[in-house]
N, CA and C of each residue as an Amber inpcrd file, in Angstrom:
protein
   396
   3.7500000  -2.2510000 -11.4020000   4.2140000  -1.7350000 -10.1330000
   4.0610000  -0.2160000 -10.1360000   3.6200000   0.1990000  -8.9760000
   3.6450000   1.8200000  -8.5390000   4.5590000   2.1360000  -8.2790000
   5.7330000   3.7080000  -8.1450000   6.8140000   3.9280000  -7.6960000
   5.8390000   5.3600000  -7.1440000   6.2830000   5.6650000  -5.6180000
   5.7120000   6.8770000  -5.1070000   6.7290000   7.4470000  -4.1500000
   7.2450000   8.6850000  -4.3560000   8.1610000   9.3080000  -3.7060000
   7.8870000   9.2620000  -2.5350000   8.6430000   9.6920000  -1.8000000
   8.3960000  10.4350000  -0.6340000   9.6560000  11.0910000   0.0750000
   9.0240000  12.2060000   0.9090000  10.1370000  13.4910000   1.4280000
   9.7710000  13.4050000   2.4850000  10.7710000  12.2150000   3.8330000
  10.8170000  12.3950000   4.7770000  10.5490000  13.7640000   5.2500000
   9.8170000  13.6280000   6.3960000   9.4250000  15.0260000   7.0420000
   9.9140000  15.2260000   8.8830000  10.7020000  15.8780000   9.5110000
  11.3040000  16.1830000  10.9960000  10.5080000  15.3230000  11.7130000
   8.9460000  15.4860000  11.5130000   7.9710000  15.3890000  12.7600000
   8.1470000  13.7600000  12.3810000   8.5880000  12.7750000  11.5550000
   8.2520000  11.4960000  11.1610000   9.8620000  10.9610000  12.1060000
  10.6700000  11.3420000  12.5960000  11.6060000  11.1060000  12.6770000
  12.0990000  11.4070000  15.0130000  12.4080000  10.2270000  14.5740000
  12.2940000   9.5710000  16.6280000  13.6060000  10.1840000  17.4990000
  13.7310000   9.8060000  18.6120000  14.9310000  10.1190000  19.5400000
  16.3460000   9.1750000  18.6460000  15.5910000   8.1280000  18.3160000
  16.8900000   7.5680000  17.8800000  17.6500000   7.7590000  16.5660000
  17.2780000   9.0760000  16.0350000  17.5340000   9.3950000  14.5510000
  17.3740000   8.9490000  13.3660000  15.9920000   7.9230000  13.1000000
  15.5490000   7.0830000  12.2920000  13.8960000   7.7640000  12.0610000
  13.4710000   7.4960000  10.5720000  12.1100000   7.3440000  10.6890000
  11.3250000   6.7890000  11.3830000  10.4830000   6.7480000  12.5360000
   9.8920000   6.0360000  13.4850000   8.5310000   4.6800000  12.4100000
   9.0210000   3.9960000  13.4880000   8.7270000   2.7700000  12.7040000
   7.1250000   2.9530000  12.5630000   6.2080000   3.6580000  13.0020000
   4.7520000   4.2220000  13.5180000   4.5400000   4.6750000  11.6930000
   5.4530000   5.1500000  11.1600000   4.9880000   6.0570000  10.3460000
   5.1450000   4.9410000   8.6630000   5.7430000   3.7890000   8.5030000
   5.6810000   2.6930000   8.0180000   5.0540000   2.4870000   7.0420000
   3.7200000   2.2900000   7.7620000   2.5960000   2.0320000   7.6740000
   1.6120000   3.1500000   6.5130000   1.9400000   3.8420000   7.2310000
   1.5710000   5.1900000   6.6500000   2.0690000   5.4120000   5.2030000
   3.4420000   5.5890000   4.9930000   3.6400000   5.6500000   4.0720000
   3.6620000   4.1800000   3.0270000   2.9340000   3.0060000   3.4750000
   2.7830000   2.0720000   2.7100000   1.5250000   2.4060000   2.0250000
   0.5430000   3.1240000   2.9850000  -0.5880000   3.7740000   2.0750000
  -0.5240000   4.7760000   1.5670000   0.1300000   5.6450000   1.7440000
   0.5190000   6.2160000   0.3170000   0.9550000   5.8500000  -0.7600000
   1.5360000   4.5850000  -1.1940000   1.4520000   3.9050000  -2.3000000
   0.8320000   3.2010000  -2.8930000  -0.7580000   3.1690000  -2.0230000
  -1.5310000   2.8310000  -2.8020000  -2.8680000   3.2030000  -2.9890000
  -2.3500000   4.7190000  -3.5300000  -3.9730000   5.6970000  -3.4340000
  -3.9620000   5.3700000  -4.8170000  -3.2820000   5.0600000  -6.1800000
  -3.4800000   4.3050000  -7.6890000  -4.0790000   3.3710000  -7.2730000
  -3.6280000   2.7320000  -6.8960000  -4.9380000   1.3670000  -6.5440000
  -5.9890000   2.0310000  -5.6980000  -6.4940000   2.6850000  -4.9970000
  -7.2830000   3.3380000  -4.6850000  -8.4720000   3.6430000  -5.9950000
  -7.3800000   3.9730000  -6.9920000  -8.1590000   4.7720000  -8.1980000
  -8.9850000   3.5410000  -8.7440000  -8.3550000   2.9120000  -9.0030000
  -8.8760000   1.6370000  -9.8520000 -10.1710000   1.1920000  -9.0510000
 -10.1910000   1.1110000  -7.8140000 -11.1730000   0.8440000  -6.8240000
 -12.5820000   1.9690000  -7.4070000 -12.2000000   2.9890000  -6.9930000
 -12.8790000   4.2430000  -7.0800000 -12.2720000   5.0600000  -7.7270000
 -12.5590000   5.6440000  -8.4330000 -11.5290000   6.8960000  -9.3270000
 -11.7180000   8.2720000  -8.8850000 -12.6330000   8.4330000  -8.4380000
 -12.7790000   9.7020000  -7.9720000 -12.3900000  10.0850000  -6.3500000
 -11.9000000   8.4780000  -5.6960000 -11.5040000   8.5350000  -4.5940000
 -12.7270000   9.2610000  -3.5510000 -13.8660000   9.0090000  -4.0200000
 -14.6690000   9.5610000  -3.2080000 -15.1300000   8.1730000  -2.3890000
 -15.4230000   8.6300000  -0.8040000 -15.8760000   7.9460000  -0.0100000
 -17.3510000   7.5580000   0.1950000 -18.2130000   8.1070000  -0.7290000
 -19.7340000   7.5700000  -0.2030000 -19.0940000   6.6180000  -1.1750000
 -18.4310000   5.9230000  -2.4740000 -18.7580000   4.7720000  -3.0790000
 -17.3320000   3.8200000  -2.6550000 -16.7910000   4.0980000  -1.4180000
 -15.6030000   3.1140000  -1.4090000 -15.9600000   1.8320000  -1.2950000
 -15.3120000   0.8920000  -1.5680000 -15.8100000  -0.7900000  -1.4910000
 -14.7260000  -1.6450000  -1.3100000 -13.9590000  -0.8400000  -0.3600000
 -13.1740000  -1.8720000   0.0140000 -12.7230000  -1.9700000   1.8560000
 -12.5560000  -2.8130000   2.1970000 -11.7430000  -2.9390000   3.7220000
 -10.6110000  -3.7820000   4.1420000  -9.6800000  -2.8760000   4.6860000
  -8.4870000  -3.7510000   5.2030000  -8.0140000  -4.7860000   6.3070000
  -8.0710000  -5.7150000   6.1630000  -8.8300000  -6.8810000   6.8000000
  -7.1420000  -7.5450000   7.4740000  -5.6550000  -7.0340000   7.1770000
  -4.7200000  -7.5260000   6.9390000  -3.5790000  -7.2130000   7.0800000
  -2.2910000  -6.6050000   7.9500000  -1.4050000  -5.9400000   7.4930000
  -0.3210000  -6.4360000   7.8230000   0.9430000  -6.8710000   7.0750000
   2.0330000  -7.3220000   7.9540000   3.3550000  -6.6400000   7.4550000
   4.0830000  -6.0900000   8.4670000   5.2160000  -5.0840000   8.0710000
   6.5810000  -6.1530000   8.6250000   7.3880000  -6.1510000   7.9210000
   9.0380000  -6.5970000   8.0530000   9.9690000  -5.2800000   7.7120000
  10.7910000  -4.8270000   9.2500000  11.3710000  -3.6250000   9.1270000
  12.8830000  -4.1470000   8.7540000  13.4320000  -3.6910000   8.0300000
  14.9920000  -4.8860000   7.2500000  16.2230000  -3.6390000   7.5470000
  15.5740000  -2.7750000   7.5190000  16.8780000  -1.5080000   8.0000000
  16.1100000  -0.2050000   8.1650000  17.1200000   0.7010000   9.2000000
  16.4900000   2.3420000   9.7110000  16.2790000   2.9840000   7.7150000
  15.2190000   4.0410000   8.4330000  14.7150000   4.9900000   7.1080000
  15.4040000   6.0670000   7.7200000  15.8600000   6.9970000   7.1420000
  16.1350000   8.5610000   7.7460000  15.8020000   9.7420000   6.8330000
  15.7790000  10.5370000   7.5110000  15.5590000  11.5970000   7.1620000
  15.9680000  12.6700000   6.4910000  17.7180000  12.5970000   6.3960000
  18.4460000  13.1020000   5.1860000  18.0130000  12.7890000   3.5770000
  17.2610000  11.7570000   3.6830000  17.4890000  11.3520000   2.2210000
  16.2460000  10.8950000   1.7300000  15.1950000  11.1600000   0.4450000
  13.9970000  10.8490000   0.0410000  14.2800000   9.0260000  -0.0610000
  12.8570000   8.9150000  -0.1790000  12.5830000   7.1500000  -0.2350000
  11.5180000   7.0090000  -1.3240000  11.4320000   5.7290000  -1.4950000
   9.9070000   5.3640000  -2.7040000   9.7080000   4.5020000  -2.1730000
   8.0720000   4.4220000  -2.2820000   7.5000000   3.1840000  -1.8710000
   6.8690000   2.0910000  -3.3990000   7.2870000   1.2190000  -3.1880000
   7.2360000   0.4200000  -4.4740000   5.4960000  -0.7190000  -4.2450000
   4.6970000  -0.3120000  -5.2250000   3.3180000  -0.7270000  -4.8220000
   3.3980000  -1.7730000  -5.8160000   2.1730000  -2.9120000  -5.8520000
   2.3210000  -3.8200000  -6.8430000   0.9270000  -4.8150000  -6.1280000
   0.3100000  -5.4790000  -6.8720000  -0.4800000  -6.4280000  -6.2540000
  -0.1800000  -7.8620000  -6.7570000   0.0560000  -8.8710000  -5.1450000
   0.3540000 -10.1180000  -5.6280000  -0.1030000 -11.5550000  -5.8190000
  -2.1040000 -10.9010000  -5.5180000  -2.6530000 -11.6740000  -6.0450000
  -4.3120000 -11.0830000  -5.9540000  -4.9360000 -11.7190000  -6.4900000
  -6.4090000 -10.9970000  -6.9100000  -7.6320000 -12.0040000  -6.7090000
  -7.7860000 -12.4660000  -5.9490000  -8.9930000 -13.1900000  -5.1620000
 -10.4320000 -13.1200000  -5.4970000 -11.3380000 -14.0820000  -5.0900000
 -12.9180000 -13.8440000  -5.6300000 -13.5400000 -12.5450000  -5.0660000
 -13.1600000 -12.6010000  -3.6680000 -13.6200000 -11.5040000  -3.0080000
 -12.6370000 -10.5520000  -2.2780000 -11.1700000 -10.7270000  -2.0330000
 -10.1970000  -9.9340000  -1.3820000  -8.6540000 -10.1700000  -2.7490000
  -8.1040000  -9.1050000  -2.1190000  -6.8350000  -8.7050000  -3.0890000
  -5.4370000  -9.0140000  -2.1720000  -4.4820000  -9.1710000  -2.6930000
  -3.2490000  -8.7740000  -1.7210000  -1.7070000  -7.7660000  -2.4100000
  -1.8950000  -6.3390000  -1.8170000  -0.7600000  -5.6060000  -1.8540000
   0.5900000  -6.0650000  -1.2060000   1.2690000  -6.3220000  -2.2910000
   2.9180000  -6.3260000  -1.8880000   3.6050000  -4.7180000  -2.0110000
   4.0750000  -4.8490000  -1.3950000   4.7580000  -3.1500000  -0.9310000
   5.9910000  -3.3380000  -0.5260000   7.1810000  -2.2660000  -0.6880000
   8.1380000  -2.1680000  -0.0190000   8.8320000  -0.4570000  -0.2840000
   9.4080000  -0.5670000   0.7510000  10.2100000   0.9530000   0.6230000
  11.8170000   1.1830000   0.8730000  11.9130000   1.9260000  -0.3410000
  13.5610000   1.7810000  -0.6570000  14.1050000   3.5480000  -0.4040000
  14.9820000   3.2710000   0.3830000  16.0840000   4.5190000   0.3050000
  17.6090000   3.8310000  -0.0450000  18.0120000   5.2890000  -0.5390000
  19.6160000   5.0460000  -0.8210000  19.6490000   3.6470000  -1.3920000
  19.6270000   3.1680000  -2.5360000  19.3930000   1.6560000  -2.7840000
  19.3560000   0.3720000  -2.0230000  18.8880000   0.6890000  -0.7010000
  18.0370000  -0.8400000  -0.6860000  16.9830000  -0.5260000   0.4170000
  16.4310000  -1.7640000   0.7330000  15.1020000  -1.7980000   1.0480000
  15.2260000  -2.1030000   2.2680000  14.8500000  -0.9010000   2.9070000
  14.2330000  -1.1120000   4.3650000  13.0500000  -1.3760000   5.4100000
  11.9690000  -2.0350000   4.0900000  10.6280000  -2.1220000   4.6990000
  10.0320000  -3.1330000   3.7430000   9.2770000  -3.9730000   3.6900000
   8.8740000  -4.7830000   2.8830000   7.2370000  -5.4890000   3.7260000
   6.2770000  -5.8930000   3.1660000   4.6970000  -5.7320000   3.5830000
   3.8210000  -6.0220000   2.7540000   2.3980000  -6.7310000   3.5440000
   1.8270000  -7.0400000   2.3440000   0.3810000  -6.2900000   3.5370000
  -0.3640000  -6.3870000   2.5200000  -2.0290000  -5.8380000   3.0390000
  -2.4030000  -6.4390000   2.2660000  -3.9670000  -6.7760000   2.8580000
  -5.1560000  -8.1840000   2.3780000  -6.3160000  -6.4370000   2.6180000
  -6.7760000  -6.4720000   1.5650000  -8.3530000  -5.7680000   1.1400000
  -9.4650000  -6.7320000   0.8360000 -10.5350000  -6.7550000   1.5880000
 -11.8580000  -7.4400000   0.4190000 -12.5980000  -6.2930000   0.3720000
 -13.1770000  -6.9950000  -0.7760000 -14.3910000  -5.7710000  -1.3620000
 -15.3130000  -5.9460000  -0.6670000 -15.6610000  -4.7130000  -0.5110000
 -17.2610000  -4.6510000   0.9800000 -17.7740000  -4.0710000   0.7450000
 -18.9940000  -4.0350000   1.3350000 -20.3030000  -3.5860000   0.9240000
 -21.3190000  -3.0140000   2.0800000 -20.5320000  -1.9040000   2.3520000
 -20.8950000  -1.0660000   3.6870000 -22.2120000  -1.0750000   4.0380000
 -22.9550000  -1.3590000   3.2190000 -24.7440000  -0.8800000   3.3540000
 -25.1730000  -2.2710000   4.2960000 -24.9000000  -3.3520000   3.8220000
 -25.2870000  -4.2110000   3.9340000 -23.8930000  -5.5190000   4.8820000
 -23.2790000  -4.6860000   5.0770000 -21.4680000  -4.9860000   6.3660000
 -21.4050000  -6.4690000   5.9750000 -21.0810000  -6.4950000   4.1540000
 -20.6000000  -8.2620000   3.7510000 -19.4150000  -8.0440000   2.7650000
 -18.8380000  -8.8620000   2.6840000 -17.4050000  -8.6040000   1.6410000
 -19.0600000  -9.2790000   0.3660000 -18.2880000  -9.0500000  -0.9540000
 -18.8230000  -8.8990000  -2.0220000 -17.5680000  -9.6630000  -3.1440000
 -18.1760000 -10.4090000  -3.7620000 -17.1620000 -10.5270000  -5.2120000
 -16.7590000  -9.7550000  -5.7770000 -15.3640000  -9.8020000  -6.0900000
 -14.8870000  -7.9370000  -6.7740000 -15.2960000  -8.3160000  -8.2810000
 -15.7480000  -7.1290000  -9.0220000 -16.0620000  -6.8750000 -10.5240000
 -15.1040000  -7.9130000 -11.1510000 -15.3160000  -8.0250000 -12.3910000
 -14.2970000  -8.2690000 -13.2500000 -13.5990000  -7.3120000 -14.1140000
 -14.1470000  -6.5290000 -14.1190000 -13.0390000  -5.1430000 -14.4050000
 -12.0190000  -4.2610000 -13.4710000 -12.5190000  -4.2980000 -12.2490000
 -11.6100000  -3.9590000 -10.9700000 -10.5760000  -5.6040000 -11.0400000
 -11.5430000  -6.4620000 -11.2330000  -9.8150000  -7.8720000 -10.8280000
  -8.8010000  -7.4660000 -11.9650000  -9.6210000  -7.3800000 -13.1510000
  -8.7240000  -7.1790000 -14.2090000  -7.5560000  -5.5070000 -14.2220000
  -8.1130000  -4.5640000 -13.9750000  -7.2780000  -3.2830000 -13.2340000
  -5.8670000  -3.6070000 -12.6670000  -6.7040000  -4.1000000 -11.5060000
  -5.4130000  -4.5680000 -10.2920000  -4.4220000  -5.5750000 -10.8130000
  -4.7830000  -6.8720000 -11.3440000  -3.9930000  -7.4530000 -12.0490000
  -2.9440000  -7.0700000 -12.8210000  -3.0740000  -5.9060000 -13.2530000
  -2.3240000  -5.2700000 -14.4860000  -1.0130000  -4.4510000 -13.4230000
  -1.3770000  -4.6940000 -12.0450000   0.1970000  -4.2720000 -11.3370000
   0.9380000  -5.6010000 -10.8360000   1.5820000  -5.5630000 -11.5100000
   2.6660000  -6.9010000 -11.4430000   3.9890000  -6.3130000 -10.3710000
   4.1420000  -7.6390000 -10.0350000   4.8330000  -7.2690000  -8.7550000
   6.4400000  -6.8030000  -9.6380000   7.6240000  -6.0580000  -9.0380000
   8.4670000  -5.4580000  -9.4020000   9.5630000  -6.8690000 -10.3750000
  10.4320000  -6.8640000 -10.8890000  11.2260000  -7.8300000 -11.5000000
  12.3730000  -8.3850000 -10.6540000  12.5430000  -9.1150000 -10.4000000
  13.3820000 -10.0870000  -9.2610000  14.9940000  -9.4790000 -10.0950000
């Protein structure tokens, strides 16, 4: 599992005194620029090989802005050709966001998902989802 801070910021934050639910999302990908790495390590974009094909968010309580959060990354399963990120984000001990995203590996040149390596399945594998 990934643990990735984050420092609510004014502009992320709505009329109704909550993190706006818009920004979610956002910070679900920020927890997973490490898996990013494993993908690509240099995070460079002429060799990315992957696309997000998938996203589903469950909002369980307000985020705010007084107080930092982590987003908890992990992958919960590893497919011939696509992956699936389990995610969630915790303030003040408990969890107010929980989500998964579906990636397949693609192959921009030629616009086809692709079998992922066996060293990228094996990478990703190695993030186990958090301990119950």
């Amino acid at each position: 599992m990934i643990t990735t801070p984050i420092v609510p910021r004014v502009s992320e934050t709505d009329g109704a005194g909550h993190i706006n639910n818009v920004f979610v999302p956002i910070w679900f990908e920020a927890g997973r620029r490490e898996i990013f790495r494993i993908l690509t390590p240099d995070l460079d974009f002429a060799r990315w090989r992957i696309a997000l094909v998938n996203m589903n968010v469950d909002y369980e309580a307000q985020i705010f802005f007084q107080q930092d959060a982590e987003v908890r990354t992990w992958i919960e399963r590893v497919g011939t050709k696509s992956f699936t990120v389990g995610e969630e984000i915790w303030q003040s001990g408990r969890r107010c966001a929980r989500g998964t995203t579906v990636y397949v590996y693609f192959n921009y040149d030629i616009q086809k998902s692709e079998p992922i390596p066996n060293d990228i399945a094996e990478g990703l594998s190695r993030l186990s989802p958090p301990e119950l």
